[in-house]
C-alpha positions in Angstrom: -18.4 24.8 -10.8 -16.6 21.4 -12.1 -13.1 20.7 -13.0 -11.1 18.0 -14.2 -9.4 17.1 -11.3 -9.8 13.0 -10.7 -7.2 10.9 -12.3 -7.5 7.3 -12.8 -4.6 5.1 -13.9 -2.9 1.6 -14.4 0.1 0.0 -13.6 1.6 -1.0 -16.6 1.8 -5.4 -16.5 0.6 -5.6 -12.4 -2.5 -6.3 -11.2 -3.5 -2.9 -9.8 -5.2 -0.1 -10.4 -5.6 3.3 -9.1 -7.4 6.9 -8.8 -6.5 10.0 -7.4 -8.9 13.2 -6.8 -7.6 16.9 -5.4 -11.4 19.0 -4.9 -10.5 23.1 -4.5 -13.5 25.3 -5.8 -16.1 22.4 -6.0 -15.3 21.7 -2.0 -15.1 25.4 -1.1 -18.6 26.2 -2.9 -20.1 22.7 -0.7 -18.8 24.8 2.2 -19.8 28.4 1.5 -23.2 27.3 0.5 -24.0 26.5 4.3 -23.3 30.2 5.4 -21.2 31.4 8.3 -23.9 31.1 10.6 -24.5 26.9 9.9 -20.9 26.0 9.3 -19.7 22.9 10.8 -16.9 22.9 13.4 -13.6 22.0 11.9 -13.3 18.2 12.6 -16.3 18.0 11.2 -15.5 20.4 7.8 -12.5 17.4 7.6 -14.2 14.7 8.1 -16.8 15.0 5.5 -13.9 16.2 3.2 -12.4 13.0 3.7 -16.3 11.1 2.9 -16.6 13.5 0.0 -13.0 12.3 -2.2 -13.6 8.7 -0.7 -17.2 8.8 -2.2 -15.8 10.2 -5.4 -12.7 7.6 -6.1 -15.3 4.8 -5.1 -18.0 6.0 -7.9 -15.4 6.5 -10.0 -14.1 3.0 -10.2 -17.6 1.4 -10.5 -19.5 0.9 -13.5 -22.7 2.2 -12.0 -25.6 5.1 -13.3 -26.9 6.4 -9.9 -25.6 7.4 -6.6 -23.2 6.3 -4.2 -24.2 7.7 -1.0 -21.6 7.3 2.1 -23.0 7.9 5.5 -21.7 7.3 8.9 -23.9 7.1 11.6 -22.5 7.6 15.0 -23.2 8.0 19.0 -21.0 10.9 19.6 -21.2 14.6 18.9 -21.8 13.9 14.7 -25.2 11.6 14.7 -25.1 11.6 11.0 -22.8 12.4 8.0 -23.6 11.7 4.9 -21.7 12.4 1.6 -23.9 11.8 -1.9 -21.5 11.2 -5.4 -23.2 10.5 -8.5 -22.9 8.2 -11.8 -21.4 12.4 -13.4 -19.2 13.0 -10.3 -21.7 15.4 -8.8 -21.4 15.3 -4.8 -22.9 17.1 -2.0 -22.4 16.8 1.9 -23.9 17.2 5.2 -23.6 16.1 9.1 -25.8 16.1 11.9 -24.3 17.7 14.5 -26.1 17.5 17.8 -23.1 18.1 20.7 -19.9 20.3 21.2 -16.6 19.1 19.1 -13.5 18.8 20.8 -11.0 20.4 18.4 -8.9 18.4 16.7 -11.4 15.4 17.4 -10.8 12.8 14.9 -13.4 9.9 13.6 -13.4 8.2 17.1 -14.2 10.9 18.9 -16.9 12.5 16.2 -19.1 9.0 15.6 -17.8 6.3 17.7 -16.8 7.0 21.1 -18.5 4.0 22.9 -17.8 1.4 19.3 -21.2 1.2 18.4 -21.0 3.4 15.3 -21.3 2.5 11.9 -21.2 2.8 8.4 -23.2 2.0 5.2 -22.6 2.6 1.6 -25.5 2.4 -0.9 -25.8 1.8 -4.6 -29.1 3.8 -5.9 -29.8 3.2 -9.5 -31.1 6.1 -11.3 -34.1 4.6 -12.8 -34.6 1.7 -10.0 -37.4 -0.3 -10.7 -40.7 0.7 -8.4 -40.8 -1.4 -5.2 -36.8 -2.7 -5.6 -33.9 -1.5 -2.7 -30.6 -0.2 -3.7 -27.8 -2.6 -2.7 -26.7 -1.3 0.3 -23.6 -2.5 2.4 -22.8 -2.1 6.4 -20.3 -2.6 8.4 -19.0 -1.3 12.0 -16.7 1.3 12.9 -14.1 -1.3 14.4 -11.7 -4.3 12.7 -12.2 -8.2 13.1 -10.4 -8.1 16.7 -13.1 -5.6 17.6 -10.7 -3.0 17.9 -12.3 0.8 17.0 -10.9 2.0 13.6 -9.5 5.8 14.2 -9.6 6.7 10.4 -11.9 6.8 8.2 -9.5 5.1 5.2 -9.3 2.2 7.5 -12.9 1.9 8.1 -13.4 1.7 4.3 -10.2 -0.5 3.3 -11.7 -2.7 6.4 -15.3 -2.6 4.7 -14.4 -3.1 0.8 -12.6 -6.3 2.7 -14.9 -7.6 4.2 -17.5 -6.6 1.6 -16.0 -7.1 -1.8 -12.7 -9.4 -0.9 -10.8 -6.4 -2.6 -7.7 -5.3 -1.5 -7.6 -1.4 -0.9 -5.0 1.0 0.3 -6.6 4.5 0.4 -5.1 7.9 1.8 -7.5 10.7 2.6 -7.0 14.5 3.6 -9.1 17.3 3.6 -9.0 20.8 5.2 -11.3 23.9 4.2 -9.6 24.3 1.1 -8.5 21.1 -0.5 -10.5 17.9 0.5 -7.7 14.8 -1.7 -7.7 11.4 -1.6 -5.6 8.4 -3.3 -6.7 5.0 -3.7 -5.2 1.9 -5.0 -7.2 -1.1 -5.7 -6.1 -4.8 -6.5 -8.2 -5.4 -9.7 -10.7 -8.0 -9.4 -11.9 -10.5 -11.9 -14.2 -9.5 -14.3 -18.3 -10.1 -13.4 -18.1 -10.5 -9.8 -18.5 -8.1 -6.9 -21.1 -5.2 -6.1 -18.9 -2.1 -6.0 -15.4 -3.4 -7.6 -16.4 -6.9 -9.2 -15.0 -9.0 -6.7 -11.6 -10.8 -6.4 -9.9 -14.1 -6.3 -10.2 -14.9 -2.4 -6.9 -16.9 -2.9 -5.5 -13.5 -3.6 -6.6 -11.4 -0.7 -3.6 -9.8 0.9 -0.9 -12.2 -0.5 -0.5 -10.0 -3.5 3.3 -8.6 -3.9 3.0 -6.3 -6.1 -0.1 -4.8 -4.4 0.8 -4.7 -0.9 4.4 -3.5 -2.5 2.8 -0.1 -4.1 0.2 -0.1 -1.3 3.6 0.3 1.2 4.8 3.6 -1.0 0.9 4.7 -0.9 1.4 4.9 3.0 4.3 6.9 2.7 2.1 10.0 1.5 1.6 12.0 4.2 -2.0 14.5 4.8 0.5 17.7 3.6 1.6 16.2 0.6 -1.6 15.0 -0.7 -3.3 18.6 0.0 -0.6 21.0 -0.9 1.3 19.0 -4.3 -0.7 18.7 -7.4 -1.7 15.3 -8.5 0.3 14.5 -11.0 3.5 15.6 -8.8 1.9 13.2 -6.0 2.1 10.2 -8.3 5.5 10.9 -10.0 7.0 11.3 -6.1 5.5 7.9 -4.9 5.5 5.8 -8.1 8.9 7.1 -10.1 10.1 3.8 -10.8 6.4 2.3 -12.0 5.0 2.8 -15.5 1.9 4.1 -15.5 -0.7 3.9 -17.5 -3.0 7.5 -16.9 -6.3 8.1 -18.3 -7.9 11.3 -19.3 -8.6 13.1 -16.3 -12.5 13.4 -15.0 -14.6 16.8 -13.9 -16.0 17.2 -10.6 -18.8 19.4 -9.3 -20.9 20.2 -6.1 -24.7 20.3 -7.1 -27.7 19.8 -4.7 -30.6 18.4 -6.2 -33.2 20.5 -4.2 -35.7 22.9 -5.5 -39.1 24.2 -4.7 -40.6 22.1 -6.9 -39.6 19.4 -4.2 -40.5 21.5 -1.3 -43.7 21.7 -2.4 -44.2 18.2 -3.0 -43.1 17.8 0.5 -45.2 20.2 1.8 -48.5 18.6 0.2 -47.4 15.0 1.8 -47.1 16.6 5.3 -50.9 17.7 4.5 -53.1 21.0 4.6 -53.7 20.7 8.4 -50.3 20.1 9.3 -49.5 23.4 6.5 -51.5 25.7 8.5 -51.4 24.3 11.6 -47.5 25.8 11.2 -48.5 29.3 9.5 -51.2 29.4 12.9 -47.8 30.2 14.6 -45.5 31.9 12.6 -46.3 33.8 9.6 -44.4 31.4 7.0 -43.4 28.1 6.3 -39.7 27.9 5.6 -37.7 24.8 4.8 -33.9 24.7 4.7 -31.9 21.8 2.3 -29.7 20.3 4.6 -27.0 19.8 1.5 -26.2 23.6 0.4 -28.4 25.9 3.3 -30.6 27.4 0.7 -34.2 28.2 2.1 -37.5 27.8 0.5 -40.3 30.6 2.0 -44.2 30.0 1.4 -46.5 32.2 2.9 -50.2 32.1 3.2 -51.2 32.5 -0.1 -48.5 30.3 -1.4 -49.6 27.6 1.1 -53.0 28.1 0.1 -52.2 27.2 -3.7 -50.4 24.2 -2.8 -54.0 22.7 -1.8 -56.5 24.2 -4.2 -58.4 21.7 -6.1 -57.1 22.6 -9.6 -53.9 21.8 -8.8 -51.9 18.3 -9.3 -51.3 16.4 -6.2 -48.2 14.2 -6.1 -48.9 10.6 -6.6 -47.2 10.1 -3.1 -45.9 12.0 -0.4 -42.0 13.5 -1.0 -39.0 14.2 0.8 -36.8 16.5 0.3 -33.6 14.8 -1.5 
């Protein structure tokens, strides 16, 4: 299910540019797609609402055909959560969740109690060349006085800083219906830079008319930005500004799992380790961590994974 609900847009003769995202069905479908029975506790719903429009206003403002892929690895209750937006505005979501939530619990609490969390964004181009990384980018869950960031915004204004010398003001929200986010960038120069394309270092926080807009950004508070439709959001916080607004661009959950790739999976693990599992249990079943759905093979399917006829993967698989 995809809708056109990301807006991008200028500011008219200033040095800024902007993007604003309000998910409904798309984020509701990543959720429901778990099941009651795997649901994530609320913080947790939140936070990787919050990852999910970041992910999606940070693809959107590159020039990029792959994925962004947004993780955040922790030491507290959440081990992993990782949030995947591609080059079409695709996403999907998941967390590792390994100890009771406190509700309420906010990023500190979830990944970084002890300040040794952390988080890494990667560029993955669709057809990378074999043998070449994707660019990826890490920084810690704390700013430059070693101080622990308690929002996620921060943590990314804080990393597209230190990262990409771009100045950033973003405001993120998410509950179980709406997961919104808002974010102004200072626009760079052209042909520098991994994610943004860089900026003039002279620049970097002395900018008037940045910091000025990026001041009325702060203003919008998590109830506004969930409950007001976008436009209304940007005519309340900009009135006096001429904007220049682009045609707006369609989002979607999709998981890119399938059998196909279970299979593939299954045949890198090996026949011994296959039936070695259907020794105790009487199928092998294999959940995607992204949208719950569960791939069964029995006996007979396991045996046809392994039968001489059949193609064997030039490598072993995971499932993506």
């Amino acid at each position: 299910m995809s809708s056109r609900n990301l807006h991008k847009f200028l500011f008219e003769g200033l040095p800024v540019r902007g993007a604003i995202v309000r998910l409904t069905d798309a984020w509701q479908e990543s959720l429901s797609r778990r099941g009651a029975a795997r649901a994530f506790p609320a913080p947790v719903r939140a936070l990787l609402g919050e990852m999910t429009a970041a992910g999606l206003l940070m693809q959107s403002n590159i020039k990029f055909d792959g994925a962004l892929v947004l993780q955040l690895h922790g030491e507290g209750p959440v081990k992993l959560a990782v949030v995947e937006a591609k080059s079409n505005l695709s996403f999907r979501a998941t967390a590792t969740v390994t100890g009771p939530v406190e509700p309420g619990a906010g990023l500190r609490l979830l990944v970084n109690p002890n300040g040794q969390g952390r988080c890494a964004i990667t560029l993955d181009p669709r057809n990378r060349a074999p043998g070449t990384q994707p660019y990826q980018g890490v920084v810690p869950l704390y700013d430059d006085q070693r101080q622990p960031l308690e929002a996620l915004s921060a943590v990314l204004e804080h990393y597209m800083l230190q990262s990409e010398q771009l100045d950033t003001r973003l405001v993120l929200a998410a509950n179980d219906e709406v997961a919104a986010g808002l974010l102004l960038q200072r626009m760079p120069l052209a042909g520098e830079g991994n994610l943004g394309g860089g900026a003039d270092e002279d620049q970097i926080g002395r900018n008037e008319d940045f910091n000025r807009l990026a001041l009325l950004a702060a203003t919008l508070s998590a109830e506004e930005l969930l409950s007001l439709p976008s436009t209304e959001v940007l005519r309340r916080l900009f009135w006096e500004e001429r904007l220049r607004s682009f045609e707006p661009l369609a989002t979607s959950f999709a998981c890119a799992c399938s059998r196909e790739r279970v299979e593939a999976m299954l045949q890198g693990l090996g026949e011994a380790e296959v039936l070695s599992i259907l020794s105790e249990r009487e199928t092998v079943e294999v959940g995607c961590d992204f949208c719950g759905q569960q791939f069964v093979f029995d006996a007979v399917d396991a045996g046809q994974l392994f039968t001489p006829d059949r193609d064997q993967p030039p490598s072993p698989a995971t499932l993506q």
